[in-house]
C-alpha positions as a Markdown table, in Angstrom:
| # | Residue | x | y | z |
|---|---|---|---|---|
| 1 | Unk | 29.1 | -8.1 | 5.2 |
| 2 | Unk | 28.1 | -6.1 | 8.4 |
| 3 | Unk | 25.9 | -3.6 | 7.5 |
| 4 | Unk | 25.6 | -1.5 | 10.7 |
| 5 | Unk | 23.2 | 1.6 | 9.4 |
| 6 | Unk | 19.9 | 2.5 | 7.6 |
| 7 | Unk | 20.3 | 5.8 | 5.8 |
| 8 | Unk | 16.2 | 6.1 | 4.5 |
| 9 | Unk | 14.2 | 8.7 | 3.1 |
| 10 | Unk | 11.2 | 10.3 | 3.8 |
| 11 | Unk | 8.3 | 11.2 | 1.7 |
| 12 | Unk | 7.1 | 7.9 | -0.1 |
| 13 | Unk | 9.8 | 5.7 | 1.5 |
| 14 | Unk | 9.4 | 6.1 | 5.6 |
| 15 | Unk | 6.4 | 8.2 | 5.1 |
| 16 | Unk | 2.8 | 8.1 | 3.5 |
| 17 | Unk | 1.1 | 11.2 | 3.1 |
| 18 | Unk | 3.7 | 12.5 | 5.0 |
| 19 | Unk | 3.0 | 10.9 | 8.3 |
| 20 | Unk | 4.7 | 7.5 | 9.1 |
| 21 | Unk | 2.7 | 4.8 | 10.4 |
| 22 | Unk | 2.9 | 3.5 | 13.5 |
| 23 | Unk | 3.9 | 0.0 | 12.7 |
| 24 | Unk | 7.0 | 1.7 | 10.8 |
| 25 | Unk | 7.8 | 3.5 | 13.6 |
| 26 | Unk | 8.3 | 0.6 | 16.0 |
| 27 | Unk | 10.1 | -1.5 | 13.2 |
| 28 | Unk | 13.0 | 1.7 | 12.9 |
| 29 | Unk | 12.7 | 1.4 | 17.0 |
| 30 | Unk | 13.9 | -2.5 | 16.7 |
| 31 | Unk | 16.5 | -1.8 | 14.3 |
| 32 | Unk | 17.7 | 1.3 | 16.9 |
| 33 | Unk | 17.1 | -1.3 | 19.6 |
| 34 | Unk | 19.3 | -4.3 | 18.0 |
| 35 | Unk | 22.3 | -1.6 | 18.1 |
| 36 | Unk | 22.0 | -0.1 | 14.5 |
| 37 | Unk | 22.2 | 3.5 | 13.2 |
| 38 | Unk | 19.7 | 5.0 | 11.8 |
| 39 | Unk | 20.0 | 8.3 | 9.5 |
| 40 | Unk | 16.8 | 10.2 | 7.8 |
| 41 | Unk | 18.0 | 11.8 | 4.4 |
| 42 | Unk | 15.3 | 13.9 | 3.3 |
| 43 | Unk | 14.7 | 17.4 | 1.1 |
| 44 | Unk | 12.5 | 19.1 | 3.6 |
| 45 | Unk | 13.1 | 21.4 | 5.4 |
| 46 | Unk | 14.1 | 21.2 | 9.3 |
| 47 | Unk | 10.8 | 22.5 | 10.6 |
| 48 | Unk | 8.9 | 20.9 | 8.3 |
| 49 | Unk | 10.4 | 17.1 | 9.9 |
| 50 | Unk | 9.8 | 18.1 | 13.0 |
| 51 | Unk | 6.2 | 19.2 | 12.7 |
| 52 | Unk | 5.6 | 15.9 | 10.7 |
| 53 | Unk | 7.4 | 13.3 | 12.5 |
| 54 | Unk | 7.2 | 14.0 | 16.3 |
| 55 | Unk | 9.0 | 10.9 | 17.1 |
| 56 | Unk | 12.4 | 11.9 | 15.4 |
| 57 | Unk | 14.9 | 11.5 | 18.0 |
| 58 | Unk | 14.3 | 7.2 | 17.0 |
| 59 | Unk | 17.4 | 8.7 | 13.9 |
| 60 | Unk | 21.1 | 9.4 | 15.2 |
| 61 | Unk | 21.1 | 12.1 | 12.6 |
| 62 | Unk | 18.7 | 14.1 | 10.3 |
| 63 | Unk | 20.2 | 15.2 | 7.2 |
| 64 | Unk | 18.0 | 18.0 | 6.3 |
| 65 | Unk | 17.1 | 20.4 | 2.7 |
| 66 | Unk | 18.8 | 17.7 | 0.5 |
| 67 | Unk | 21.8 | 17.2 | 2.2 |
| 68 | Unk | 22.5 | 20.9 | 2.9 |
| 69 | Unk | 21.3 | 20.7 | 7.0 |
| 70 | Unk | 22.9 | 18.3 | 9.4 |
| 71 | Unk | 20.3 | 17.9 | 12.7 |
| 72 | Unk | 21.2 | 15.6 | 15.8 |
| 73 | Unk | 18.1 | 15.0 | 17.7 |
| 74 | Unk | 19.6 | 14.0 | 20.8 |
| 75 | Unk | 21.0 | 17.6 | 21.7 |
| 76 | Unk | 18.6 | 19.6 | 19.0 |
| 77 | Unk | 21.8 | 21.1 | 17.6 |
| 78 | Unk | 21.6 | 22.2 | 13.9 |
| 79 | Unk | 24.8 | 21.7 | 11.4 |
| 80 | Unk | 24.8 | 23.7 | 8.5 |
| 81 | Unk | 26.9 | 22.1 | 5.8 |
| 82 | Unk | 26.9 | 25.1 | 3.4 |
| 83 | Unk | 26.3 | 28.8 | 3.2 |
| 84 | Unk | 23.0 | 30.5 | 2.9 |
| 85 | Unk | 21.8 | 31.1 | 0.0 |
| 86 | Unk | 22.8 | 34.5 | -2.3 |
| 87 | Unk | 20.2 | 37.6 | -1.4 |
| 88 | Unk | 21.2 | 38.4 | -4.9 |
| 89 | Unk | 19.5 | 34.9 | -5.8 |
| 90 | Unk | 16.6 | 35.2 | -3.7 |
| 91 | Unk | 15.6 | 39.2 | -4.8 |
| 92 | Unk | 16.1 | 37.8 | -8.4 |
| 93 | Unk | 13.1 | 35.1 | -8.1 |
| 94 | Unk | 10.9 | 37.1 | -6.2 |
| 95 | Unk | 11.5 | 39.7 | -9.2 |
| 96 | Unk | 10.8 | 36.6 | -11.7 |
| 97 | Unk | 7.5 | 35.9 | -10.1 |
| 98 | Unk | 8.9 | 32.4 | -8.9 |
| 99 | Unk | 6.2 | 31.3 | -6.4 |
| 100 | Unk | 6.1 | 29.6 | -3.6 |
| 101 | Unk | 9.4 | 30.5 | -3.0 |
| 102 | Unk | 10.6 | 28.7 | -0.1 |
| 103 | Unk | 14.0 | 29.4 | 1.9 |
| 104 | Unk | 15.6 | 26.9 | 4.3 |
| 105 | Unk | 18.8 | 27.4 | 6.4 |
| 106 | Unk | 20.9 | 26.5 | 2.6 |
| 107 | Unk | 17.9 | 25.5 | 0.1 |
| 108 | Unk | 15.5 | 27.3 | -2.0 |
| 109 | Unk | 12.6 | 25.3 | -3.0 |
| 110 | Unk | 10.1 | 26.1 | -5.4 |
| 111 | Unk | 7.9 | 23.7 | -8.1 |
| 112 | Unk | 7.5 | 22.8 | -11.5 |
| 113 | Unk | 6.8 | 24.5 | -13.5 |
| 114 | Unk | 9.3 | 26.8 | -12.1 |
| 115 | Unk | 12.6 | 24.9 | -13.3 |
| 116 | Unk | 13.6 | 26.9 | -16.5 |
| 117 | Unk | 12.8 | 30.2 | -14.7 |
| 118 | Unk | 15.2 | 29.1 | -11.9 |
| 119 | Unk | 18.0 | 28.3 | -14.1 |
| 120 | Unk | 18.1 | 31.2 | -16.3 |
| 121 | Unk | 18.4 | 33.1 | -13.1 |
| 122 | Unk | 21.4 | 31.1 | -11.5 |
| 123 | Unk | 23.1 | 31.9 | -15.4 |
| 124 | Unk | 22.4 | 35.3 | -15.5 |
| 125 | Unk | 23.7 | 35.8 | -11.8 |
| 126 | Unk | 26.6 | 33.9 | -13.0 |
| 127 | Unk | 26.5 | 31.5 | -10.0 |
| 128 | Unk | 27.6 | 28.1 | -9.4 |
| 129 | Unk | 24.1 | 27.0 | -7.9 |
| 130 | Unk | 22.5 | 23.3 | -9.4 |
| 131 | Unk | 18.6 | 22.6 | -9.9 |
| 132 | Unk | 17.5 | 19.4 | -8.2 |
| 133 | Unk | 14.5 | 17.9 | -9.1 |
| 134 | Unk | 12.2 | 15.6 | -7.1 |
| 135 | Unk | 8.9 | 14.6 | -8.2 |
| 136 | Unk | 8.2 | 17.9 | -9.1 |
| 137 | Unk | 9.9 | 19.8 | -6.4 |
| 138 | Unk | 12.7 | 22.3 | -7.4 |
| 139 | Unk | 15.6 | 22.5 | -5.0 |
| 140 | Unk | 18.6 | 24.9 | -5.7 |
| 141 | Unk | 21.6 | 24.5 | -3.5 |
| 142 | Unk | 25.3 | 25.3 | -3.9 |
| 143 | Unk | 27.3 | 22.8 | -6.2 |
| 144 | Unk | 28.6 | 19.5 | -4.4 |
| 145 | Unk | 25.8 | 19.3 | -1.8 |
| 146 | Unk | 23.2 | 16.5 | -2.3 |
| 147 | Unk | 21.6 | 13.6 | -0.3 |
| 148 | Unk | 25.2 | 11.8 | -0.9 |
| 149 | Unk | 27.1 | 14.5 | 0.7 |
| 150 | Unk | 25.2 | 15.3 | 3.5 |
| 151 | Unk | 25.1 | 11.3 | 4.5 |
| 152 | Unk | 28.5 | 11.1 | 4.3 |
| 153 | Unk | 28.8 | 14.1 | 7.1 |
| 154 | Unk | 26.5 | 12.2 | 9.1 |
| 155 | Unk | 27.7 | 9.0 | 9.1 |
| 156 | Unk | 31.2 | 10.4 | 9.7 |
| 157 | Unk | 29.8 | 11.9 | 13.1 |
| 158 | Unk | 28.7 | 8.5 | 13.6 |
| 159 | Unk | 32.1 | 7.1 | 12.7 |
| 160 | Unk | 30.9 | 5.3 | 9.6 |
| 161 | Unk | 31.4 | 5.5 | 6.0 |
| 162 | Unk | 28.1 | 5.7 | 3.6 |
| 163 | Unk | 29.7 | 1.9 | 2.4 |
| 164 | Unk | 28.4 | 0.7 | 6.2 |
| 165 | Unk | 24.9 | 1.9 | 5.4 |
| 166 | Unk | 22.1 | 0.3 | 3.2 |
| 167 | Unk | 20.3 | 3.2 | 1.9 |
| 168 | Unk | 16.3 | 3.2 | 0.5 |
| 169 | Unk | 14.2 | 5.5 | -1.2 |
| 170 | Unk | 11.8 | 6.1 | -3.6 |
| 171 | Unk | 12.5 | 9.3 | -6.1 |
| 172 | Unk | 15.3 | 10.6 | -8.6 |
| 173 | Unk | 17.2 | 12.6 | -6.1 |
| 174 | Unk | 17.5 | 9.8 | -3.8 |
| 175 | Unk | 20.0 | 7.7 | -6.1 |
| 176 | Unk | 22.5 | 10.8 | -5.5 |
| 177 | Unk | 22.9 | 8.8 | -2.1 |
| 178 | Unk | 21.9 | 5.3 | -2.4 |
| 179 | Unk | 24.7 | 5.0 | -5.1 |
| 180 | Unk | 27.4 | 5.3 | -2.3 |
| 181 | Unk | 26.0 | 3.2 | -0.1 |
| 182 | Unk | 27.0 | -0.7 | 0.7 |
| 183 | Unk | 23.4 | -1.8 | -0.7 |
| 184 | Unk | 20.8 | 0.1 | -2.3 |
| 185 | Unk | 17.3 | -0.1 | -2.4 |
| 186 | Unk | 14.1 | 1.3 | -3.7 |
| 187 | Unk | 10.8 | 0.5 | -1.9 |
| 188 | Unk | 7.9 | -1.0 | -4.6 |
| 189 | Unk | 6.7 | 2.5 | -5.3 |
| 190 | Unk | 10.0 | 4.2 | -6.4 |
| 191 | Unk | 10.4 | 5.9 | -10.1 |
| 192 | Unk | 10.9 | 3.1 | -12.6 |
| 193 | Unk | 14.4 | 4.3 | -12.8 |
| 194 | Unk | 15.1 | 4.1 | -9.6 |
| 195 | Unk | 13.9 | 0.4 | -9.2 |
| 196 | Unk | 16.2 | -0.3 | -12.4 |
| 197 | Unk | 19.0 | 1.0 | -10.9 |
| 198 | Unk | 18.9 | -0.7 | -7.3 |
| 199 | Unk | 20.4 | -3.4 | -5.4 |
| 200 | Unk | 16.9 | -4.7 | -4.5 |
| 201 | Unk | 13.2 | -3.7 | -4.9 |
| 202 | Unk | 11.1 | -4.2 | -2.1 |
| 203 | Unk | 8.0 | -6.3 | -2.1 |
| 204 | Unk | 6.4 | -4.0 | 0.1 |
| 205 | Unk | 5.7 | 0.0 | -0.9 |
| 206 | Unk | 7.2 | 2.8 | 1.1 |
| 207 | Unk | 6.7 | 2.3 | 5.3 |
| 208 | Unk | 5.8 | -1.9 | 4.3 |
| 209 | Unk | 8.6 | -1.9 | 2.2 |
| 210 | Unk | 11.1 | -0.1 | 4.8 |
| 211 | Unk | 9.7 | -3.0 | 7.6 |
| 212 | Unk | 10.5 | -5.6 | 5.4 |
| 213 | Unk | 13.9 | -4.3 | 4.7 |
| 214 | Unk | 14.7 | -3.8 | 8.6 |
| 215 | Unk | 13.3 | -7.4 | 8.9 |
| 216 | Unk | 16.1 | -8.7 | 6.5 |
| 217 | Unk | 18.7 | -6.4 | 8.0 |
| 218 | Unk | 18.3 | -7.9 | 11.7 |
| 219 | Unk | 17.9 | -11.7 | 10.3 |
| 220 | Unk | 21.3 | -11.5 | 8.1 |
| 221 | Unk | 22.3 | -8.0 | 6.8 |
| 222 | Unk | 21.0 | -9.2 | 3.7 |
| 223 | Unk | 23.4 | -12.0 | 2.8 |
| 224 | Unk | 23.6 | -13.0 | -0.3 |
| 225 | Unk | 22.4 | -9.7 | -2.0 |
| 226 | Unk | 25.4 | -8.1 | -4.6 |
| 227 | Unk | 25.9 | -4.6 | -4.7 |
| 228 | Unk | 25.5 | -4.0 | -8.7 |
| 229 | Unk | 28.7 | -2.9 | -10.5 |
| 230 | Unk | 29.9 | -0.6 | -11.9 |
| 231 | Unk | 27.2 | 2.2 | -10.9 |
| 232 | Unk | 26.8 | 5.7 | -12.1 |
């Protein structure tokens, strides 16, 4: 099976500490090199990826604020893949004393333990927004738009399907869009669920784990390795 694109994560997959090591970099630069995609799925926010990873124009496509933000670093154009978010939303936080209180392009982001506050404003607004959690982090965007939805945009642009990609990560809202791709995988530090759930677990943890993967990609698009079934 030909699996022609990486679709990877950021914090604690590609990145440590939020910087990603130098020996990662040039393994994502062979896999570019050999003629594969490469797409960065992340939940930060657009400024935030550029200010930590300089070298971001190594990805055909940045998929930005959990799937909400579409970035090509080739041109520097920016995709927005659904509205802003409500003023109605925002002024109703602020009143609730949800702090930090940050506000991408689509994405509010705030942290635990903020969660319950969050929801009980999206249900007395009466809106459709969902809560996604990440280690922590708590990211409200409008309903259908996740990691998995904003891959799929990307990949189309790149005239793929998320089924060409094999997709890693480490955290609960990365299996929103590992599950649609050809192969999962979770590098060695992932959530226990995660790992439980995946195609393959990586020896390696995060960038090692990412290198290793790229390494079995180029040798023989991991032959041999069964996409579990059925998956939910």
């Amino acid at each position: 099976m030909r699996l022609p694109a990486l679709a990877a994560d950021y914090d604690g997959t590609l990145a440590v500490d939020g910087r990603v090591d130098d020996r990662t970099l040039r393994s994502l630069v062979r896999l570019r090199a050999a003629g594969r995609r490469l797409v960065l799925v992340t939940g930060r926010r657009l400024p935030h990826v550029l200010s930590a990873f300089p070298a971001v124009e190594v990805c055909d496509r940045v998929v930005a604020e959990n799937g909400a933000l579409l970035y090509r670093p080739d041109s520097g154009e920016e995709r927005w893949l659904a509205p802003a978010p409500p003023a109605a939303l925002v002024e109703e936080l602020e009143r609730r004393g949800v702090e930090p209180l940050g506000r991408g392009r689509v994405i509010l982001a705030t942290h635990e333990p903020h969660g319950p506050e969050v929801a009980a404003a999206i249900r007395d607004l009466g809106l459709a927004h969902q809560v996604i959690l990440n280690k922590g982090a708590v990211m409200v965007l409008p309903p259908g738009v996740d990691k998995a939805s904003g891959l799929a945009a990307a990949l189309d642009e790149l005239g793929l399907a998320p089924v060409d990609a094999v997709g890693v990560g480490d955290a609960e809202n990365d299996w929103a869009f590992l599950v649609t791709c050809g192969r999962s995988v979770a590098v060695a530090n992932a959530l226990p669920a995660l790992k439980e759930r995946a195609d393959l677990v990586t020896r390696g943890e995060a960038g090692e784990g990412v290198e290793e993967l790229v390494e079995r990609m180029l040798a023989d698009d991991l032959a041999g390795l069964e996409s579990r079934a059925p998956r939910s």
